[in-house]
C-alpha positions as CSV (number, residue, x, y, z in Angstrom):
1,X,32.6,-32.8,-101.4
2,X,31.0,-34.0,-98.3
3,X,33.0,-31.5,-96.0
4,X,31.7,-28.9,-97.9
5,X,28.3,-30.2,-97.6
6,X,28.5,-30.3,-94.1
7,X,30.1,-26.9,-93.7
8,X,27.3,-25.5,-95.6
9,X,24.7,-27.2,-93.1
10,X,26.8,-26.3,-90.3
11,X,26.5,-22.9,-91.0
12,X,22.3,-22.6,-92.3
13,X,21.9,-24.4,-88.9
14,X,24.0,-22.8,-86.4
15,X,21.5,-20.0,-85.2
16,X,19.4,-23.2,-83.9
17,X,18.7,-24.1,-80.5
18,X,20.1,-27.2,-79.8
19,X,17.8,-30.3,-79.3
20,X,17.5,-32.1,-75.8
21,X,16.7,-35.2,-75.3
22,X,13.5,-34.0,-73.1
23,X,12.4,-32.2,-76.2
24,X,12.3,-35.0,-78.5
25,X,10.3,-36.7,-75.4
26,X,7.7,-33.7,-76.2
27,X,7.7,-34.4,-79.6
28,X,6.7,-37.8,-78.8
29,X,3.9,-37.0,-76.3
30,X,2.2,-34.4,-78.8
31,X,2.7,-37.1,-81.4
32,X,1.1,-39.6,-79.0
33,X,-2.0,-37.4,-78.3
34,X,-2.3,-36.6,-81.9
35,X,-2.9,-40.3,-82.3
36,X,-5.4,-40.1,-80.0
37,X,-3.6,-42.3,-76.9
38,X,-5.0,-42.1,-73.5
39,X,-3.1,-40.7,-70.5
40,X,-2.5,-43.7,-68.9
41,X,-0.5,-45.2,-72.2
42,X,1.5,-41.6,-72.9
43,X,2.2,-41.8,-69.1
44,X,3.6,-45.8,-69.7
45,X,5.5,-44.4,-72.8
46,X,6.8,-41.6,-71.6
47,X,8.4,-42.8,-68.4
48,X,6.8,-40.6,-66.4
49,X,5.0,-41.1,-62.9
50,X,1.6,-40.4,-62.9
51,X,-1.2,-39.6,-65.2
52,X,-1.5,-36.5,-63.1
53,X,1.6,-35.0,-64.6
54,X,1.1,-35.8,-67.8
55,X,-2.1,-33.9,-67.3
56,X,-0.4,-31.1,-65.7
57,X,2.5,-30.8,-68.3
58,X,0.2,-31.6,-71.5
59,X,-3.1,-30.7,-70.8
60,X,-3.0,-28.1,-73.1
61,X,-2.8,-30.2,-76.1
62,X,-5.5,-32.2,-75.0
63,X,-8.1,-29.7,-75.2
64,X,-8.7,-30.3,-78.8
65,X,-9.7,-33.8,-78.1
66,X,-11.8,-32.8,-75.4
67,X,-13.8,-30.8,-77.8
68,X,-14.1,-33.7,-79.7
69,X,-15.3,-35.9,-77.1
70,X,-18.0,-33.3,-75.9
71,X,-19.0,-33.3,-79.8
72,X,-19.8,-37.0,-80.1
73,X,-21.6,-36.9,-76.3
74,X,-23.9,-34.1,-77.4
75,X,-24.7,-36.8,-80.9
76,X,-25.0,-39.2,-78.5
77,X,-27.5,-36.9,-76.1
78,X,-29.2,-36.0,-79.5
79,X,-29.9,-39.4,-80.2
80,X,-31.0,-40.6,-77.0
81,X,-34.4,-37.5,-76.9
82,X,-34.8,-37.5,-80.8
């Protein structure tokens, strides 16, 4: 039974790409800025060597975050006239 299981997931999966270790390291960095960790901690993490390239290579999923933080700094400039 359990070769046939495993032919049958052989087969549904074998049109797949197959997963590199660098792409689970994505996976972990998008998970990482998901939960909100600065650059400096995803660059510790991750093994890579500067913030800067963590920038460079993942800016692009920090731009939701961004938008965030100019939210709560235009409360914050609210608050301060009103």
């Amino acid at each position: 039974m359990h070769l046939f299981l495993a032919a049958d997931l052989r087969d549904r999966t074998s049109d797949l790409t197959p997963l590199r270790i660098h792409d689970l390291r994505h996976t972990a960095v998008g998970l990482w800025i998901a939960a909100s960790a600065n650059t400096l901690e995803i660059t510790g993490r991750a093994g890579h060597s500067s913030s800067a390239f963590v920038l460079h290579r993942y800016g692009r999923l920090l731009d939701p975050a961004r938008s965030e933080t100019t939210d709560r700094l235009e409360e914050m400039a609210r608050g301060a006239v009103g």
